[in-house]
Structure formats: C-alpha cells, structure tokens
N, C-alpha and C positions, 0 to 999 in steps of 0.2 A: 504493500500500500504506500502510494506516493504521499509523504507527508507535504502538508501546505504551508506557502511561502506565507511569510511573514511580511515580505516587500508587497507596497501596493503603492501607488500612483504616486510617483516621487515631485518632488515639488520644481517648478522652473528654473529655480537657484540652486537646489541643491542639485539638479543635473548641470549647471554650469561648471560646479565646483568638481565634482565628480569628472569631467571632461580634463579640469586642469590637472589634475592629478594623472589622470590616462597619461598625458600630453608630459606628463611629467614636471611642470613648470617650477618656480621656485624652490629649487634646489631639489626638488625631489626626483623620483628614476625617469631621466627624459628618456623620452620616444619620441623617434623619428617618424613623417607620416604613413611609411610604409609598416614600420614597427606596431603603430597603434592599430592598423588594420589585423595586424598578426595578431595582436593581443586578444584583439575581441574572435577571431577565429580559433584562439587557445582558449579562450571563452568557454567557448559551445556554440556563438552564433554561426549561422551559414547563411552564404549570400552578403557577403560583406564585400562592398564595394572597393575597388582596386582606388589607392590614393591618387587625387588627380592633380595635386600641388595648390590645392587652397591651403589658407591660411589652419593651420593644426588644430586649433584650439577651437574656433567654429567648424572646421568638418567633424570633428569628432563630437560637440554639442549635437550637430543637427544629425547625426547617424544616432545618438542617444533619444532624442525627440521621437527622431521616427518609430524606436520600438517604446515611447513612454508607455503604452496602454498595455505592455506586454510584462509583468513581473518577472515574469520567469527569467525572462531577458536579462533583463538590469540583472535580478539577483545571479547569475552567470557570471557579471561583468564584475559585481561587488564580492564574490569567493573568490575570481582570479587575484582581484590585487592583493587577498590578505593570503595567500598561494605561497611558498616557499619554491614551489618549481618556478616560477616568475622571475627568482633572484638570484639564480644558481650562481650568477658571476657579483652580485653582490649582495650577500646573504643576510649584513648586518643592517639593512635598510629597511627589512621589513618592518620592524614595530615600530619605526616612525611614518612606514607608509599608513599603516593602521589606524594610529596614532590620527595622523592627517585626514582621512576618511569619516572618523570617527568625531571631528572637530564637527562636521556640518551634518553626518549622518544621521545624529543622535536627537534631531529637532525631528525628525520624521518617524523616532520614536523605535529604532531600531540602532545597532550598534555591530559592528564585527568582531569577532575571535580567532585566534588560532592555538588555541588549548590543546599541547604534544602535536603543534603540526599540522592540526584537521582546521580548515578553515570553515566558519558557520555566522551566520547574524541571526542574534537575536534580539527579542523584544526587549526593550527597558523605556524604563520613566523619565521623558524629556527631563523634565526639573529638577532629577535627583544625579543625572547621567554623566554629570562632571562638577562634581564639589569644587568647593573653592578656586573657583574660576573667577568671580567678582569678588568685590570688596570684601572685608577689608583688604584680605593679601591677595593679589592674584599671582598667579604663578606666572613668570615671564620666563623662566630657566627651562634651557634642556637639559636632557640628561649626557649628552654628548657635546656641552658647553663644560661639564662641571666633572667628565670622567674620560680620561686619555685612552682608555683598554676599551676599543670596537665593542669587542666580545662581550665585556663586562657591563657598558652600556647600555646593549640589547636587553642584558639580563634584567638589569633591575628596571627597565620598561617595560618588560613583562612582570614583573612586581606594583610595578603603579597601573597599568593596564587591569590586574586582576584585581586590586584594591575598587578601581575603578567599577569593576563587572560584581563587585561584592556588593558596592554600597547602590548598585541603583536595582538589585535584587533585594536590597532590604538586608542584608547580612553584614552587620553593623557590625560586631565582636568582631567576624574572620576579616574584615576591611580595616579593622584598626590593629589587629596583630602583622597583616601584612602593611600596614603603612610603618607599622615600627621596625618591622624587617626589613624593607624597603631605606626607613634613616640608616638601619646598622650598615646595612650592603654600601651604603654612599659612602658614610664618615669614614669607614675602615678604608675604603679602595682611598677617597682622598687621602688617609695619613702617610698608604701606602703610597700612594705615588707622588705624592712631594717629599714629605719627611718620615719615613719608617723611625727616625732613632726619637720621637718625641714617645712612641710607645715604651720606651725604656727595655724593660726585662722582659716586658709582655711579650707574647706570640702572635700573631692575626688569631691564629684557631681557639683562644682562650682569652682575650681583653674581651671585657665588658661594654655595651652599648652604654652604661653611666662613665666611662673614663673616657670612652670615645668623644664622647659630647664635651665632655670636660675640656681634653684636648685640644677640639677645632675650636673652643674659645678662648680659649689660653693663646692661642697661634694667631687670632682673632680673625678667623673665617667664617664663625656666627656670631653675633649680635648676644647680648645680653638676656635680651626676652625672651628670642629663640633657644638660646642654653638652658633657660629655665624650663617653659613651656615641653621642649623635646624632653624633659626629666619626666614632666608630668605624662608625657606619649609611652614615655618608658616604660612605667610601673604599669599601664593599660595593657601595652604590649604584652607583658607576664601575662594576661589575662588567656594566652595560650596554654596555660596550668589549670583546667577547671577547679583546683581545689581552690586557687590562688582566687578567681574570682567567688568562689563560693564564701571564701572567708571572708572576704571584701564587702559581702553582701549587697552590690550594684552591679546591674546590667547594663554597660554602657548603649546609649541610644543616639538617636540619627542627630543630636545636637554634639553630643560627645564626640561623635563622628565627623561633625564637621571640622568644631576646634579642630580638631587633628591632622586636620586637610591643612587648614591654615596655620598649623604648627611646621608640616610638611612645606609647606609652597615657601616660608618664611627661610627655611632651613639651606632648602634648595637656590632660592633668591639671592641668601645671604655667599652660599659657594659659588655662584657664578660671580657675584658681584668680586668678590677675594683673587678669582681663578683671574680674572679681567685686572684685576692692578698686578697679580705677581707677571702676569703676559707683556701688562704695557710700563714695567718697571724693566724687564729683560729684555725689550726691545729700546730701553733706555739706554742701558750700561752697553749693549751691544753697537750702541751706533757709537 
C-alpha cells in the first residue's frame, strides 16, 4: 500500500526558493542548466525538457510550476536534494542543503530528514519548526563558521537538525538533552582546535560539559550570560538520567525549551563572533 504524501500544493514563493536551491545559488551545490535537468531526471521525473540556455533560475521555477498541481512530483524533487547519492563528490554539504530547504519548507508545514541516510518529509508545526529564530537571540552562526573539521560540522548539524525535528514533535526533554549535547560537541571541538592545552590534564573523552563552559569563558569566546545560562542547559541536559529528573521533580516544557534555544543561539553567536576576531587578528600580524 502506497502511503500518502504529505506535500500538497506548495506555495508560489516557496517554489521560487526551492528552484534556487536546485540552481544551487548562494553558495550552495550549483548546477549547471544541463545538471539541473539531470537532477530532476534522478528525481523520478520523465519528460524533462532538454536545457535551452534561458536564464537557470527561471527555467527551473517554470518547469516546477508546470508540475505544481502534481505532489508527487515536487515531493520527488524535495527527497533528491536531502539524497546523499546527490553529493557523492561532496558529501559534507548535505545538512546545510537540508538545513536551506528547510528555512522556507517549514511555512508549508512540512520539513525534510535524512535519519541513517533515508531521506523522508515530514509533517511539523509551522510555529514550533525552528525555535529561536526571533528575538530575543537569533541565531546568525553556522556551524561551519565556528568548527574547522568538515566532518565534524556535519555532525553536530545533525544534532541541531534532530533537536530541531524533536521540538516541533513536541519532545521537549529528548530536544533539550540533544541541545546540551549539541553545546558539548561544539565547546570541546572548539578547545580542540584552537587551544587543546587550556584542558590541562583532562582528556576530550572525560572533561566535563561544566569545565568546558568554564573554559571558553575564561578564553573569553562566551559572554558572561551565556556561561551562566549554558550551566543552567547543563544540569537539564543530565535530565538524560531518568532518575536525575525524577528526583528533580520537573518536566521540563516547551518554554524551558525554548530558553535553551536561546541559550544555544547565544552560545553559538558568541563562537563565531570570537572565531571572526582571532581570523581578523591573524590576518593582522600576517600582513
């Protein structure tokens, strides 16, 4: 039994966006007009028009119009890009392509995945779909602004990725254990790849999420509030010990959850902003 799409009649903008992304544009995987035809033939679509040298970014909008009224279609187009066969030659792109997809996807009340590699969209709550995106803190940081290691980068995008697919599911505990997992995965990779010796005796495999925090402020790559606040994401974080929250006696919920977005976004803010002076202090000394 064919289960049923979830994709229904996408919106005139969001098939803009969706085009530019095809197209590859702003730094993301370009495609050539001939490429973009491929794409949608590795799709599943057939009868894909051979590129005639119009302009990229409108031939591939108006080949998306033409099948709007066909789900099946779109959702074809929107499983290839979250596709790991798509990136064979560059592999560590995909969860920013996701990522990108999922900036405009998510107003039409659906979202993509690629959970072990299977790519799938599912349904989620426009308003709940990306936490601390406004005020107060918004996130402006990538995660490949603030982490040197490709590899590593990917990874903990798929950690904010699944934080992400937690909380617009309502799974508010397993969204704040991975947002705390998510801090550890950064602070530790930043101490490693600027200053390993501020860990002292420690090992990566055994310092603490509280010494780490300590650290990147002591070094002063978080702010103040942010060191404090990430203490408080901490001790939630433990909340992966059912005992630990049983004896706590609180279930944290979707406002606790958010804090913690903007404890995250602050965190992250605060390391790009840092990563951005020691960059344009070495291109100081160097000239």
């Amino acid at each position: 039994m064919t289960q049923e799409s979830v994709v229904g009649t996408l919106d005139g903008n969001t098939l803009k966006e969706l085009a530019r992304v095809i197209c590859g544009d702003d730094h993301l995987y370009y495609r050539r007009g001939f490429e973009i035809a491929q794409f949608l033939e590795n799709s599943g679509w057939r009868n894909v028009p051979a590129y005639d040298g119009e302009y990229r970014g409108e031939w591939a909008l108006q080949l998306l119009l033409e099948r709007r009224d066909e789900p099946t279609e779109l959702e074809k187009v929107l499983l290839r890009l979250a596709d790991a066969r798509e990136y064979l030659e560059e592999p560590d792109i995909l969860p920013t392509i996701v990522n990108a997809v999922n900036t405009f996807l998510v107003h039409e009340g659906i979202r993509l995945e690629n959970p072990g590699g299977r790519p799938r969209i599912v349904a989620c709550d426009p308003a709940m779909a990306h936490p601390g995106q406004q005020a107060p803190v918004e996130l402006r940081a990538t995660l490949t602004e603030i982490i040197r290691d490709p590899k590593m980068a990917a990874l903990l995008q798929r950690r904010l990725d699944e934080a992400r697919t937690c909380y617009a599911n309502g799974a508010h505990v397993a969204a704040i254990i991975m947002l705390g997992s998510l801090l550890e995965g950064v602070l530790l990779t930043v101490v490693e790849e600027h200053d390993s010796s501020l860990m002292g005796k420690e090992s990566p495999g055994s310092i603490s999420l509280y010494k780490l925090i300590g650290i990147c402020h002591r070094a002063g790559w978080i702010d103040a509030d942010v060191e404090r606040f990430s203490q408080t994401l901490r001790e939630y974080r433990n909340f992966v010990h059912p005992r630990r929250e049983f004896v706590e006696a609180h279930t944290p919920d979707r406002d606790t959850l958010t804090v913690s977005w903007y404890v995250v976004n602050g965190a992250l803010n605060d390391l790009a902003a840092s990563q951005k002076t020691r960059n344009n202090e070495a291109r100081g000394e160097a000239g």
